[in-house]
C-alpha positions as CSV (number, residue, x, y, z in Angstrom):
1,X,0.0,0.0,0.0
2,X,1.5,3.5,-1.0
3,X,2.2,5.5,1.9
4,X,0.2,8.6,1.7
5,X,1.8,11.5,1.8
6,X,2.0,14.4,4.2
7,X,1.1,18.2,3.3
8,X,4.8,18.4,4.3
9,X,6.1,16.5,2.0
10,X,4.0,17.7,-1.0
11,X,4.5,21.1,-0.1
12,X,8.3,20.5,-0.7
13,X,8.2,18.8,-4.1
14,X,5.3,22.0,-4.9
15,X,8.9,24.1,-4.0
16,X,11.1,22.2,-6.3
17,X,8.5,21.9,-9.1
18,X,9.2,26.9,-8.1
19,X,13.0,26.2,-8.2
20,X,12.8,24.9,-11.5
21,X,11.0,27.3,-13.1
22,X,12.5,29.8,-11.7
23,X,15.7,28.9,-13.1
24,X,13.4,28.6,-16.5
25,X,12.7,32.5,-16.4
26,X,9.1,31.5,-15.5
27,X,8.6,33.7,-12.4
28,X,4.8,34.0,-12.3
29,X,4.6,30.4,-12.9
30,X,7.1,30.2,-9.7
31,X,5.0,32.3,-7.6
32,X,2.2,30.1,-8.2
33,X,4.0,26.6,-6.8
34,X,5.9,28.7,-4.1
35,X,2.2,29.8,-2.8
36,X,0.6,26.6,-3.0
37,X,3.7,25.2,-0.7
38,X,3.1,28.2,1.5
39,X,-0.7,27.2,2.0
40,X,0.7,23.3,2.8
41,X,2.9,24.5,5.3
42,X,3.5,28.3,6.6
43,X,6.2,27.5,8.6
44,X,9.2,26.9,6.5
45,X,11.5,30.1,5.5
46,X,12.5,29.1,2.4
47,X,9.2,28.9,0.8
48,X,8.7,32.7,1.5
49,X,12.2,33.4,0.3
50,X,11.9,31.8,-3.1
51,X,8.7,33.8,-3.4
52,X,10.3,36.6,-2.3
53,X,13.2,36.4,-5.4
54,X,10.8,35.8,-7.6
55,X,8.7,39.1,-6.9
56,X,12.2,40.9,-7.4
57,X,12.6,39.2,-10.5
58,X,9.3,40.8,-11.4
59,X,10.2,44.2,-10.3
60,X,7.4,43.9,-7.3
61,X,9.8,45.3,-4.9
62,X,7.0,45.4,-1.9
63,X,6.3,42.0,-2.1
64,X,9.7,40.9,-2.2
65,X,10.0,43.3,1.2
66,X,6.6,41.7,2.4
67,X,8.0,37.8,1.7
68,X,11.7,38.6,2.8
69,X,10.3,39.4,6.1
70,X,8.1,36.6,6.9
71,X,11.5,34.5,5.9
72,X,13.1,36.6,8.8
73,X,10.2,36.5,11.6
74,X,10.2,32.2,11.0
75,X,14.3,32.2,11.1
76,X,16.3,35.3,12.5
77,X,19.9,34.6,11.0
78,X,18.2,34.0,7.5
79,X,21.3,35.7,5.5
80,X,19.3,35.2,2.3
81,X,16.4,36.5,3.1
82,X,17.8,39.7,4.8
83,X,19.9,39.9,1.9
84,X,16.9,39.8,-0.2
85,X,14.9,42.1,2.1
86,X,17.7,44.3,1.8
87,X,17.4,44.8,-2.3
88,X,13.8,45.1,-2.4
89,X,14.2,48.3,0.2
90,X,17.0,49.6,-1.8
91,X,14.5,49.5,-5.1
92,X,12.0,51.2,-2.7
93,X,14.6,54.2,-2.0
94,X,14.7,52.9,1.6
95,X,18.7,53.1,1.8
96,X,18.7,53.1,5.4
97,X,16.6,50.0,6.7
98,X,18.7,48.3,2.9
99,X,21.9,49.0,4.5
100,X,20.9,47.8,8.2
101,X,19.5,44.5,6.8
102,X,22.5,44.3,5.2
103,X,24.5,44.8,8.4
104,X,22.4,41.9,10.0
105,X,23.3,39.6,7.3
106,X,27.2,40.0,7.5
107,X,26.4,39.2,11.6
108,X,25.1,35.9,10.6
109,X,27.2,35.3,7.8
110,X,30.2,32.6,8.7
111,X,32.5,33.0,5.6
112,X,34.9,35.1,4.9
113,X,34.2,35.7,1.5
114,X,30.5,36.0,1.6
115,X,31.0,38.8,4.1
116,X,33.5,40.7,1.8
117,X,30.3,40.4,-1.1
118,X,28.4,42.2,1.7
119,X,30.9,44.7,3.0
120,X,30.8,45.9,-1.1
121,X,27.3,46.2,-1.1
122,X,27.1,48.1,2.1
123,X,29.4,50.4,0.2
124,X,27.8,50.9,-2.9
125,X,24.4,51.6,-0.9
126,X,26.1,54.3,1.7
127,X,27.6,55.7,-1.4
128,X,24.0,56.3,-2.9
129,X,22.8,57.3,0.1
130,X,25.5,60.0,0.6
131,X,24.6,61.5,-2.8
132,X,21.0,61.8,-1.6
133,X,20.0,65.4,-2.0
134,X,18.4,67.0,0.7
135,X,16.7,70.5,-0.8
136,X,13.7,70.6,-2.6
137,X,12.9,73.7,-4.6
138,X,15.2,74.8,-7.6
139,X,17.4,78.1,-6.7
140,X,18.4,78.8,-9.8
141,X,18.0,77.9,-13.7
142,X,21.1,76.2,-15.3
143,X,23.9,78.6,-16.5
144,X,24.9,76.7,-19.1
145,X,24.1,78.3,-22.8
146,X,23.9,77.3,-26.2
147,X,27.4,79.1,-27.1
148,X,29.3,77.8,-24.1
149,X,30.9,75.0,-26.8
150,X,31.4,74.9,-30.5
151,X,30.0,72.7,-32.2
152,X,33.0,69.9,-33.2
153,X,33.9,70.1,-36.5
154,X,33.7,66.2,-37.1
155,X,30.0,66.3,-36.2
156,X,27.9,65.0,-39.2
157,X,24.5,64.8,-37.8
158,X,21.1,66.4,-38.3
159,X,21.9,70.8,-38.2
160,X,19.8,72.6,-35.9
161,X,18.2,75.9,-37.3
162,X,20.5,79.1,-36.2
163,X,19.0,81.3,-33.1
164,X,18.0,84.7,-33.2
165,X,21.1,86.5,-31.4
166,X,19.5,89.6,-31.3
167,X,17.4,87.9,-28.2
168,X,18.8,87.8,-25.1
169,X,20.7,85.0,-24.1
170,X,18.5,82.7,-22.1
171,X,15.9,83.0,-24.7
172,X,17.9,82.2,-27.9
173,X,18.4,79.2,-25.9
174,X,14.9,78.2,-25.9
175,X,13.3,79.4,-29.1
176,X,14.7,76.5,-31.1
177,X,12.5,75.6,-33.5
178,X,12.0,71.6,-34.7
179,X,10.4,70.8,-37.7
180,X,8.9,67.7,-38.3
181,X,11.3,66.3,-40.8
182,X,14.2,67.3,-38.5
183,X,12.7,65.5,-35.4
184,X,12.5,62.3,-37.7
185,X,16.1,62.8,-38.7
186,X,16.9,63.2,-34.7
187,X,15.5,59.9,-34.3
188,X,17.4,58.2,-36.9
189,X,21.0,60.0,-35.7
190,X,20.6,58.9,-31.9
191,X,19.4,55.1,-32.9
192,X,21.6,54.6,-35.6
193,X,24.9,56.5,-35.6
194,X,25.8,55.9,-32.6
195,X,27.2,59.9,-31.9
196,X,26.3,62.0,-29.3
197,X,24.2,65.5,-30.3
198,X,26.5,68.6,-29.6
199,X,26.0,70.4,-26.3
200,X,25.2,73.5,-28.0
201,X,22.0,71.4,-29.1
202,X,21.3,69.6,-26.4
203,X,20.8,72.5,-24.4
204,X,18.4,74.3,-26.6
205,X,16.1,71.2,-27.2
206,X,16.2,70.9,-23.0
207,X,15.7,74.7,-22.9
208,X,12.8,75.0,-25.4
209,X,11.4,71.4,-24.7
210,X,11.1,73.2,-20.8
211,X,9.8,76.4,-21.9
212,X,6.6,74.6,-23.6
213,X,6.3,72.5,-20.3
214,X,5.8,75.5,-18.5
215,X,3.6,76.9,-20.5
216,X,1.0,74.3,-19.4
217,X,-1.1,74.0,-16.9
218,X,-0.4,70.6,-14.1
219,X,-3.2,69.3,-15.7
220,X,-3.0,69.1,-19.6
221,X,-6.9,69.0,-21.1
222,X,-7.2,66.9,-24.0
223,X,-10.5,66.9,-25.9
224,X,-12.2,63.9,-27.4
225,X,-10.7,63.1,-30.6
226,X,-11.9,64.9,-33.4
227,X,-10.8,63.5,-36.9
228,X,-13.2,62.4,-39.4
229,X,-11.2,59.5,-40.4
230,X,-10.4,58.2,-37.1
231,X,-12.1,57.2,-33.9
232,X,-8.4,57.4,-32.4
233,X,-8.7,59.4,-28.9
234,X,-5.0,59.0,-27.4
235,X,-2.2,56.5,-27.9
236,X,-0.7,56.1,-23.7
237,X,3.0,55.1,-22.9
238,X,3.9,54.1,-20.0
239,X,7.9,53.9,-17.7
240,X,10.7,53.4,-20.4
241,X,13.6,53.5,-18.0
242,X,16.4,54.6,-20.2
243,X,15.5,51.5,-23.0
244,X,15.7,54.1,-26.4
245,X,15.2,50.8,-28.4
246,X,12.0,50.0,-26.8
247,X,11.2,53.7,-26.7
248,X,12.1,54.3,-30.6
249,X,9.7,51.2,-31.3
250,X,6.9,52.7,-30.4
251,X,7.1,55.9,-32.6
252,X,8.4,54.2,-35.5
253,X,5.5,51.1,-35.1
254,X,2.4,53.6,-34.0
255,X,3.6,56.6,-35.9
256,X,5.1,60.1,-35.1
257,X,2.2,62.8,-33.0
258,X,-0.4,64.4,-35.4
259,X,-4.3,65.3,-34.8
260,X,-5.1,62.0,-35.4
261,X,-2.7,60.2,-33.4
262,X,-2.0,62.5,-30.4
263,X,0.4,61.0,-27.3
264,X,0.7,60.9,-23.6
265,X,3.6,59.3,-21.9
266,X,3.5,58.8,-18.6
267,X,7.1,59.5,-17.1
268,X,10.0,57.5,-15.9
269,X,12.1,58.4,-18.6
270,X,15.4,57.5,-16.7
271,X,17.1,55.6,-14.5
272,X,18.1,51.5,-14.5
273,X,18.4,51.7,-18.0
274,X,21.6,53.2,-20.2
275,X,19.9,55.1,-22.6
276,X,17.7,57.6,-20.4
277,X,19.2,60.6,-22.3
278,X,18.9,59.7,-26.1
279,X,15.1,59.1,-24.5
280,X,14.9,62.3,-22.8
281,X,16.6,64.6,-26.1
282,X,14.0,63.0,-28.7
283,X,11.2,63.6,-26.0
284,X,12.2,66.8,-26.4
285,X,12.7,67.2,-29.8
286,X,9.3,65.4,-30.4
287,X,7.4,68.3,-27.7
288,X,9.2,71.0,-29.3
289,X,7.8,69.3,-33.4
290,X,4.3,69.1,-32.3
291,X,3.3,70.5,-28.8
292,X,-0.2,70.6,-29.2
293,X,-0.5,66.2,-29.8
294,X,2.1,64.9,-27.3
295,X,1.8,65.4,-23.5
296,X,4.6,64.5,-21.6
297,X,4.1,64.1,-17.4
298,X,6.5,63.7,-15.0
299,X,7.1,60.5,-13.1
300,X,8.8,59.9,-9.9
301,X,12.6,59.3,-11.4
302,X,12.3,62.7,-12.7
303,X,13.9,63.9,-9.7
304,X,17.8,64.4,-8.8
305,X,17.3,62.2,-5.2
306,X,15.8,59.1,-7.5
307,X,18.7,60.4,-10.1
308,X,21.6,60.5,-8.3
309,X,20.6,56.5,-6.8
310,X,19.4,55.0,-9.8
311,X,22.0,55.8,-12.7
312,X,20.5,59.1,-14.4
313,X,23.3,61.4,-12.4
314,X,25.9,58.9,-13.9
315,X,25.0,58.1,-17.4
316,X,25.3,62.2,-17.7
317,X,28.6,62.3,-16.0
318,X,30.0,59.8,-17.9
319,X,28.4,61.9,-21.3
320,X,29.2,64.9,-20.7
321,X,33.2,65.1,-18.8
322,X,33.6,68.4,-17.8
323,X,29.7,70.0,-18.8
324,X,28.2,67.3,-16.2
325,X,27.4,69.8,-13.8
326,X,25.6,72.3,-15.9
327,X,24.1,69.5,-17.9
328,X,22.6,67.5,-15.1
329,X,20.8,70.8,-13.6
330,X,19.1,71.1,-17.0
331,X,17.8,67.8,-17.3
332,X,16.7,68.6,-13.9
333,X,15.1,71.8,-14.9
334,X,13.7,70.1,-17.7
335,X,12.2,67.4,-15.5
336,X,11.0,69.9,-13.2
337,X,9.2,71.2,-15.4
338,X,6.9,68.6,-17.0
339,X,3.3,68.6,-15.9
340,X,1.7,66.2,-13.8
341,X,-1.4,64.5,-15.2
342,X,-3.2,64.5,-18.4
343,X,-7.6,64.6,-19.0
344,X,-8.4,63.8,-22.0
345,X,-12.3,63.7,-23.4
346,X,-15.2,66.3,-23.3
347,X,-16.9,66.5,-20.4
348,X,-20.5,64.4,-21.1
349,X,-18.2,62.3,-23.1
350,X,-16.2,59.2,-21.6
351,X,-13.1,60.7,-20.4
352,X,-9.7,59.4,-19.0
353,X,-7.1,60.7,-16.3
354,X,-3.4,59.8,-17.0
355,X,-1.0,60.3,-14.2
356,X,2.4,58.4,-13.2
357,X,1.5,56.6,-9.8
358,X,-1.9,57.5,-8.5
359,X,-4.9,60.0,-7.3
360,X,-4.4,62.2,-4.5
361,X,-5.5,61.0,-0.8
362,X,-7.8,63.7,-0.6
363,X,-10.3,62.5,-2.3
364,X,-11.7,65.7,-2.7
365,X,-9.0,67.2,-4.8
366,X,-9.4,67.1,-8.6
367,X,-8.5,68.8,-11.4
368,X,-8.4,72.2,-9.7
369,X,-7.0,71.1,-6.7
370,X,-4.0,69.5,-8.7
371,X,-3.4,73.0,-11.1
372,X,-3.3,75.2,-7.8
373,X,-0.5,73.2,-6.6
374,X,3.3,74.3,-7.1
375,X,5.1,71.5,-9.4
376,X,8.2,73.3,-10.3
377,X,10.1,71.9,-7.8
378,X,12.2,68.7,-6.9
379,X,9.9,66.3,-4.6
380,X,10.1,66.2,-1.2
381,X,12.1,63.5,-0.3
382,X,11.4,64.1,4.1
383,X,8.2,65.6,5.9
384,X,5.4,64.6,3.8
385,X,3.1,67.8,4.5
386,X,-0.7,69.1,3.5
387,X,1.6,71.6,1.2
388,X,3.4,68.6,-1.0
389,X,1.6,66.0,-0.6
390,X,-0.7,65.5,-3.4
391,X,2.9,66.3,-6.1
392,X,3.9,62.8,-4.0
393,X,0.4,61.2,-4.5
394,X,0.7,61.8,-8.2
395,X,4.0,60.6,-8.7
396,X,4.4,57.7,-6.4
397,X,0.9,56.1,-5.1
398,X,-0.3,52.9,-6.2
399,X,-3.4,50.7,-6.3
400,X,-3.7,47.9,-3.8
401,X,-6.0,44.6,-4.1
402,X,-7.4,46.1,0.0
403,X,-10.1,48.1,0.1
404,X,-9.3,51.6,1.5
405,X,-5.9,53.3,1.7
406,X,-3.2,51.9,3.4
407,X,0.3,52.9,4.0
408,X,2.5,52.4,0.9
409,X,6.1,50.5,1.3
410,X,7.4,52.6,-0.7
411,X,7.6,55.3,1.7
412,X,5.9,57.9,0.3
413,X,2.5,58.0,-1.7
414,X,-0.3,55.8,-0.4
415,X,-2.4,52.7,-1.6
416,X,-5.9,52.6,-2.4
417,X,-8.6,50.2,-2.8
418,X,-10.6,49.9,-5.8
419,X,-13.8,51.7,-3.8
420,X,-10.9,54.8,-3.2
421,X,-10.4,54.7,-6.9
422,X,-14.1,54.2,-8.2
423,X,-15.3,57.3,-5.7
424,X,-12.8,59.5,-7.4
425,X,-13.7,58.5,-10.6
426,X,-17.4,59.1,-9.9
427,X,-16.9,62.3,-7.7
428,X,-14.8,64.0,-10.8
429,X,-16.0,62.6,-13.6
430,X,-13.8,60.5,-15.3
431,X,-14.1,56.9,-16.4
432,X,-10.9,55.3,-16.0
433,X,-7.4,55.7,-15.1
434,X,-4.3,55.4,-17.2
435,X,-1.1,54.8,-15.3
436,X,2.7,53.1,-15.1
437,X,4.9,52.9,-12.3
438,X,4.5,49.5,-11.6
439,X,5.8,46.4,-13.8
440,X,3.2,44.6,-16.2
441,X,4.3,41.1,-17.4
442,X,2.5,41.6,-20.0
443,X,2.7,45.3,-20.6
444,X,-0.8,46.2,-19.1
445,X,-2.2,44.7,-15.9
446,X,-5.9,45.9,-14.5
447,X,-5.2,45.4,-10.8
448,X,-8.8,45.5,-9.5
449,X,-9.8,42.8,-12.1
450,X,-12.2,45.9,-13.3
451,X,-11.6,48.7,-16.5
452,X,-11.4,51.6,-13.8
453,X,-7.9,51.5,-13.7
454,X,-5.0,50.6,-16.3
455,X,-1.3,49.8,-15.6
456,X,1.1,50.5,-18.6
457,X,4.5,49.8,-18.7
458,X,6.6,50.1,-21.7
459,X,10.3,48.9,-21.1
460,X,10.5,45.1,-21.8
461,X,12.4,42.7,-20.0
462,X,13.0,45.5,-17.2
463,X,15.9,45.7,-15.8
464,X,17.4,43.0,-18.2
465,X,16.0,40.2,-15.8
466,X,12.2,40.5,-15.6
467,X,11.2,38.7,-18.8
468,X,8.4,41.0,-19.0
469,X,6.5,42.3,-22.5
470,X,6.8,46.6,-23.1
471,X,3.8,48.0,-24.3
472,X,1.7,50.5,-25.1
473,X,-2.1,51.5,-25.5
474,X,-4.7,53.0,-28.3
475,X,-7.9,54.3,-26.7
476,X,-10.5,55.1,-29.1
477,X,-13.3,57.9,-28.6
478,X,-15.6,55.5,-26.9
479,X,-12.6,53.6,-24.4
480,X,-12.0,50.8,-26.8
481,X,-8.3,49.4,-26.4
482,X,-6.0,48.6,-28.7
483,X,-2.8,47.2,-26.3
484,X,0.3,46.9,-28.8
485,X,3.0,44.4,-26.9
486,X,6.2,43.7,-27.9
487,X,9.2,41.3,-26.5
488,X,12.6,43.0,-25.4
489,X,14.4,45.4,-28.1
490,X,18.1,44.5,-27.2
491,X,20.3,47.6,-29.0
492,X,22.6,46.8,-31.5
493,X,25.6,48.4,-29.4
494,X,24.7,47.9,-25.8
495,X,26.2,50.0,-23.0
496,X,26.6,48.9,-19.7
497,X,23.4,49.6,-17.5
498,X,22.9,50.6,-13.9
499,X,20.6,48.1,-13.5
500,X,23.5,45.7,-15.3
501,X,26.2,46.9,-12.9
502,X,24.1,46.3,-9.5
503,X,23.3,42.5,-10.7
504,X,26.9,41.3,-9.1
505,X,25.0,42.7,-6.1
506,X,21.6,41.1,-6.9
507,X,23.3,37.8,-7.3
508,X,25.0,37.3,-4.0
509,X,22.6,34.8,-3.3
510,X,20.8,33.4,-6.3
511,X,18.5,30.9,-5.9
């Protein structure tokens, strides 16, 4: 007679059957077995663990946090697990409780070598957290000009029109005018020939591409769309994270901006990846070719604190040499300077809201409430108070599967339910939501199972590890989807990413 056998025992092969797909790539999949063993038996760290690496995998950095330290609470001198805790706070921009996780885990640690690994990663996050910036409003606009360097004489890409020097200085630098055919040759340039745009250019696309920002209010209106040949209302991108390839895709698959095929993109240009500049120039160079189709909001890597952590602050150092300074504060300016959400539709028409992370907490604050709030400024990064707090709701809340609000692991922002959501929805009129800042697997994920809310994300196989799909989303007049997905873009001459260069820190202890 075959011995039957106990939940124990199943729940262990349920682990192994994770393991292996885990090594596969298959980290949903994974999830699935590691919970199953979970439900058998709640008592064994490991199972949480696995889970755990598998939500970082997947760029849920909260869960990984969440699983890491239920690993902990069942066995304190875990290494793994407060390693693991340690990376998903670090991806939360919680360097402090990272770097004291990772002081537990060298205490338990009995090799030599293994506490070396940690001593370097204890290094690299102190290092982070010492470039942390502690101000928060802009004092001053960039110095830097379109003059202050020549343009090289071996430069053979696309010419910029000259600028008016009878104007004073800091407005010859933003009255750059792109036409349509010269945005399309920008394109082509950064993608294919490999050369970096002269300063002189750079900072008059930042410049102009900052002036037209400003010009708008922190809510762009969008009306229904309007062409007789099209029911097209808006196309919706969402974080591309410094992938140009992925980013390029898009406008070359679904078409440059025009009445007809009019664009938001939702923010999180930088960061993780190594191409957040070539993404943030022909941003710019797109705004500045047709401002009135393309809105461009701000996401919460637009700021020098998530900048200087999370590659941005590098890549330009490493672009510019001895302009990295001056450059840096005008992609800063630039990013400052972007707007916060985007309504598009006629009112007594269905109508979305596009924002980076989420509504405010105030449920009570709309589209009025958000203009008559000051954006042009870097995000608070301490006190959250009544005077910033709904810039912070924007860029960095998220939904929740919980009814209500709850405190967000992130550590700043909030959760909310899908009765939080559906209230403000009702209360202001709109139909849906449109937002990024969290990883799809495959590109668009409706987190309350429901159409009131959308999650896009548009950088494939984040991070390089993910495995997830990019996309991005058609909305007709009448809220009809069209969801265009697409597998990782990989450039033709790859750079080294952040993202890349933390993974011998991410890999201490695979598996």
């Amino acid at each position: 007679i075959k011995e039957v056998e106990s939940p124990k025992e199943r729940a262990i092969e349920l682990k192994n059957k994770g393991n292996t797909l885990f090594k596969d790539g298959k980290y949903e999949e994974a999830i699935t077995f590691f919970t199953q063993a979970i439900e058998l038996n709640q008592t064994d760290a490991a199972f949480f663990h696995n889970r755990s690496f598998c939500y970082f995998k997947l760029g849920k950095f909260a869960e990984t946090v969440d699983d890491a330290t239920h690993a902990i609470d069942l066995k304190k001198t875990y290494v793994k697990a407060y390693f693991r805790r340690a990376l998903g706070r670090a991806e939360l921009d919680n360097l402090s409780e990272a770097i004291n996780d990772l002081t537990l885990a060298r205490r338990y640690t009995k090799t030599q070598k293994t506490k070396k690994r940690i001593d370097q990663t204890i290094t690299e996050f102190t290092d982070r957290l010492g470039k942390k910036p502690t101000f928060s409003l802009s004092k001053h606009t960039p110095k830097l000009h379109w003059d202050s360097e020549p343009i090289p004489s071996v430069y053979k890409g696309p010419v910029f029109p000259d600028p008016d020097e009878t104007l004073p200085k800091d407005k010859q630098d933003a009255s750059l005018e792109v036409s349509p055919e010269l945005a399309e040759r920008i394109l082509k340039f950064l993608k294919e020939d490999r050369e970096k745009l002269p300063i002189s250019y750079t900072v008059r696309l930042l410049a102009t591409a900052s002036r037209l920002c400003r010009m708008e209010s922190n809510v762009v209106e969008l009306p229904s769309g309007k062409n007789k040949d099209s029911d097209h209302m808006v196309t919706i991108v969402g974080d591309t994270h410094g992938q140009f390839y992925d980013f390029c895709h898009v406008l070359e698959e679904n078409g440059m901006p025009s009445q007809s095929n009019r664009y938001v993109f939702l923010g999180d240009y930088v960061d993780r990846g190594a191409y957040g500049i070539e993404i943030v120039l022909l941003l710019c160079a797109v705004k500045i070719a047709w401002p009135q189709y393309i809105v461009t909001l701000r996401g919460n890597h637009e700021s020098r604190s998530m900048n200087s952590m999370f590659g941005f602050q590098e890549e330009v150092q490493q672009y510019y040499g001895s302009h990295k300074d001056a450059l840096f504060d005008l992609f800063s300016y630039f990013f400052e300077s972007l707007p916060l959400a985007a309504s598009v539709g006629d009112v007594g028409k269905p109508r979305i809201f596009c924002v980076h992370g989420g509504i405010p907490s105030d449920e009570s604050v709309g589209v009025c409430g958000i203009n008559a709030i000051n954006r042009f400024m870097q995000p608070p990064s301490g006190v959250i108070t009544s005077s910033n707090d709904v810039l912070v709701d924007l860029l960095w809340s998220d939904p929740s599967t919980m009814p209500g609000k709850t405190v967000s692991p992130r550590g700043a922002g909030f959760q909310f339910g899908n009765d939080i959501c559906k209230a403000w929805l009702v209360r202001h009129g709109y139909d849906r939501i449109y937002r990024a800042h969290q990883i799809a697997n495959e590109g668009t994920d409706r987190p309350f199972g429901t159409d009131d809310l959308v999650t896009v994300f548009s950088c494939a196989n984040y991070c390089g590890t993910s495995g997830n799909k990019g996309a991005y989303v058609r909305v007709s007049n009448d809220l009809a989807e069209n969801v265009k997905s697409y597998d990782p873009l990989p450039p033709p001459h790859p750079r080294v990413s952040f993202a890349q260069k933390m993974q011998m820190f991410y890999q201490l202890f695979g598996g």
